[in-house]
C-alpha positions in Angstrom: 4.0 101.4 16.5 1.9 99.3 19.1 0.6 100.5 22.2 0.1 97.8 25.1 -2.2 99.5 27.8 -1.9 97.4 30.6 -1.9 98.2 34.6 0.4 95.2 35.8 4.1 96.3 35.6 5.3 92.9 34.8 3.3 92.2 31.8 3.8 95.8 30.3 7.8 94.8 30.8 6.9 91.7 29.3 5.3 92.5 26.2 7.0 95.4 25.7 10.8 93.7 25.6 9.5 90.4 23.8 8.3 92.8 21.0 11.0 95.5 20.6 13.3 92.3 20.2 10.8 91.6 17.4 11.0 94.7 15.4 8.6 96.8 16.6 8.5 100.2 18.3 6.5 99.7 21.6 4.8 102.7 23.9 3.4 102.1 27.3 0.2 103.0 28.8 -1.1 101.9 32.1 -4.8 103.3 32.0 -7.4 105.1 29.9 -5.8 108.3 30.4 -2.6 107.4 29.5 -3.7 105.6 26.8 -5.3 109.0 25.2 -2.4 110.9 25.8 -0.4 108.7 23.5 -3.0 109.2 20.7 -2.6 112.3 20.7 0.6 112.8 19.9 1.4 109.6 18.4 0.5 107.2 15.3 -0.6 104.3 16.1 -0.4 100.3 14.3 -2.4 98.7 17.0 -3.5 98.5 20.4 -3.1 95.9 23.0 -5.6 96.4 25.7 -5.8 94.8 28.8 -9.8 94.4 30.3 -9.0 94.5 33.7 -8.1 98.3 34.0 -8.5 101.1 36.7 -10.7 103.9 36.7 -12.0 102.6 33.1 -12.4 99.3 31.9 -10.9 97.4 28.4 -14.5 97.2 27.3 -15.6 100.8 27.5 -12.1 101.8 26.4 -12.5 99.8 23.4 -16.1 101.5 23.0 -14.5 105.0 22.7 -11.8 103.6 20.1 -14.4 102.2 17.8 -16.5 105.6 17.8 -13.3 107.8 17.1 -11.3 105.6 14.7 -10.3 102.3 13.3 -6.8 101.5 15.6 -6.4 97.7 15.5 -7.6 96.2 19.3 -6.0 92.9 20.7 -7.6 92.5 24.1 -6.1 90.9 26.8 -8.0 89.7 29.9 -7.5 87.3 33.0 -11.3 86.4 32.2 -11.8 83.4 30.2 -15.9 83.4 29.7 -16.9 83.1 26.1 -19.4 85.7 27.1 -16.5 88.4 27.9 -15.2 87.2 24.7 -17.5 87.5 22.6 -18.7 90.7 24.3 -14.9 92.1 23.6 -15.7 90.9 19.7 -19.2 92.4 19.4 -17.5 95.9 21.0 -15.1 95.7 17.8 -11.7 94.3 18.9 -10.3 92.4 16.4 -8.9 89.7 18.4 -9.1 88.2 22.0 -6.1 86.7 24.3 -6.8 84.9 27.5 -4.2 85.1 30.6 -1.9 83.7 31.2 -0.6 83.8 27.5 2.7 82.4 25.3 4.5 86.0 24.1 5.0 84.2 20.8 1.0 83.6 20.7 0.6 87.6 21.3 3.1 88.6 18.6 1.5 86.1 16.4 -1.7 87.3 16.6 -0.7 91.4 16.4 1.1 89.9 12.8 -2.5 88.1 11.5 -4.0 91.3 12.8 -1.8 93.7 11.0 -2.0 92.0 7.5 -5.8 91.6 8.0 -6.4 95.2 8.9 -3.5 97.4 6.8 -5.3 98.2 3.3 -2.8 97.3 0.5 -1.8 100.0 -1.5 -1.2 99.2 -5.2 2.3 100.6 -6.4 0.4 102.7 -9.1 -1.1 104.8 -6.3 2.0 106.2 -4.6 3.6 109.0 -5.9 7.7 109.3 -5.2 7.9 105.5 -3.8 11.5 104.0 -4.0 11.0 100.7 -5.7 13.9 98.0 -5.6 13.2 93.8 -6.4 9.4 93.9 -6.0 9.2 96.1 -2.8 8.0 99.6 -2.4 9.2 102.4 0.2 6.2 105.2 0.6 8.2 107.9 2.4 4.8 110.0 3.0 2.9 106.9 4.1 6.3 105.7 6.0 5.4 102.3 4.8 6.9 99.5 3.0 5.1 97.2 1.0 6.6 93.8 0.2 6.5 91.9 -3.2 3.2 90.1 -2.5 1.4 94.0 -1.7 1.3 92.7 2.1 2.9 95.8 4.7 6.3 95.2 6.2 6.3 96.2 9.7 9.6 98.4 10.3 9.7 100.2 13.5 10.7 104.3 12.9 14.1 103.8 12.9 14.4 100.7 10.2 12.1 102.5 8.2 15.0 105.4 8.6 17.6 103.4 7.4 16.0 101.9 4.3 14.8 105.1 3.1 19.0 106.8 3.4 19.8 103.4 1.4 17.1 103.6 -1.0 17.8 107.7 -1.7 21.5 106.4 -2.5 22.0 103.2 -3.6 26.0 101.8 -4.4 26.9 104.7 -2.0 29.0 103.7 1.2 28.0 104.2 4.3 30.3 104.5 7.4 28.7 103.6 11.0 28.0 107.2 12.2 27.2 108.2 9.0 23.9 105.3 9.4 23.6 106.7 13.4 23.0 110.4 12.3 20.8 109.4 9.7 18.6 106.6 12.4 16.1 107.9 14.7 17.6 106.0 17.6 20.4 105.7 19.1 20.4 102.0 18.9 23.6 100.3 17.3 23.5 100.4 13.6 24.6 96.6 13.5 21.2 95.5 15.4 19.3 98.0 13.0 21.0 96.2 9.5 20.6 92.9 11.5 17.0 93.4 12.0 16.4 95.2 8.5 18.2 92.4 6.1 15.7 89.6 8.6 12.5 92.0 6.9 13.6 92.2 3.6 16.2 89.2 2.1 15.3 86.1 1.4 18.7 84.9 3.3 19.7 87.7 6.2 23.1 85.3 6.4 23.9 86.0 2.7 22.0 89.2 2.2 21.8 90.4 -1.4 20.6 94.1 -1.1 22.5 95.6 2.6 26.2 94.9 1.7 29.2 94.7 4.6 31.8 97.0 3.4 34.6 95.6 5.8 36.2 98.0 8.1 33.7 101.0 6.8 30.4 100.1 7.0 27.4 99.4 4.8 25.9 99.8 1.3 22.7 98.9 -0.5 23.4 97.3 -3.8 19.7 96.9 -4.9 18.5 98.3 -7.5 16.8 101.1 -6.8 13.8 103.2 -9.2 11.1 105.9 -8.4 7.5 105.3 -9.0 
């Protein structure tokens, strides 16, 4: 999950829609407070901070993250000085992007960040992991690792999907059947769509998330437990 904390309306919209179309589940948080709320309750990937913030600034916010936890930081800022950006470096963000910015450039940088950041986990240390062609599904981690070791960033509902497939492989799956199974109440197509883009090699001839015409969906992969 990513978290953009940032008080201009646009750019929260912005961010938020470029990367759910992406693949990722996005929260909102327009200040400090808002920002801790989520915390709280939530589990967090990484943070995208703006500097310019009400009531408490990126800086000190970024402060308070790096004496509580490890939560990647992008920060975002209207200022352009190397000295605010290596001041937003020294404070322990892990990257720095300068308004106006290229959406692409921002999810870019949150990928570099992620695979820099997320430890690899070797297959030998998860316990009940679905393996099928080189990756592994954690269900207690709720992470998938591909067949290099590097995370695969599913958002809570793709992640849902996978794991139904990978607890019955060769079984057929109707539409509703996939929906009560999904955290969301996105359409299943979008979800398979986005799913077989993560994890074939060719999403237009996908080898593991069959079409079953007229019912729905099965995963012919192989499928073993670790």
């Amino acid at each position: 999950m990513i978290l953009v904390v940032e008080d201009d309306e646009d750019i929260r919209s912005l961010v938020s829609k470029y990367l759910s179309d992406h693949g990722f589940e996005v929260m909102l948080a327009q200040d400090g407070k808002e920002m801790d709320e989520v915390l709280a309750s939530k589990q967090v990937d990484l943070i995208v901070l703006d500097v310019n913030l009400p009531k408490e600034d990126g800086f000190s916010i970024c402060m308070r993250l790096r004496a509580t936890g490890r939560v990647p930081v992008i920060m975002l800022t209207a200022r352009g000085e190397d000295t605010d950006r290596i001041l937003g470096i020294e404070l322990g963000a892990d990257d720095y992007l300068v308004k106006p910015f290229v959406p692409r450039e921002l999810l870019a940088r949150i990928g570099a960040v992620l695979r820099r950041t997320t430890p690899d986990i070797p297959p030998e240390q998860t316990v009940g992991a679905y393996s099928f062609s080189g990756f592994l599904l954690d269900p207690s981690a709720r992470r998938l690792l591909g067949p290099t070791g590097v995370r695969v960033i599913l958002t809570s509902a793709e992640f849902d999907l996978l794991l139904t497939f990978c607890r019955n492989p060769g079984k057929v799956f109707s539409r509703d059947e996939l929906k009560a199974a999904s955290t969301t109440e996105r359409s299943v197509d979008i979800l398979i769509s986005r799913l077989r883009q993560k994890i074939e090699n060719d999403p237009r001839d996908p080898a593991y998330i069959q079409t079953v015409r007229s019912i729905g969906y099965t995963f012919t992969a192989k499928v073993s437990i670790q």
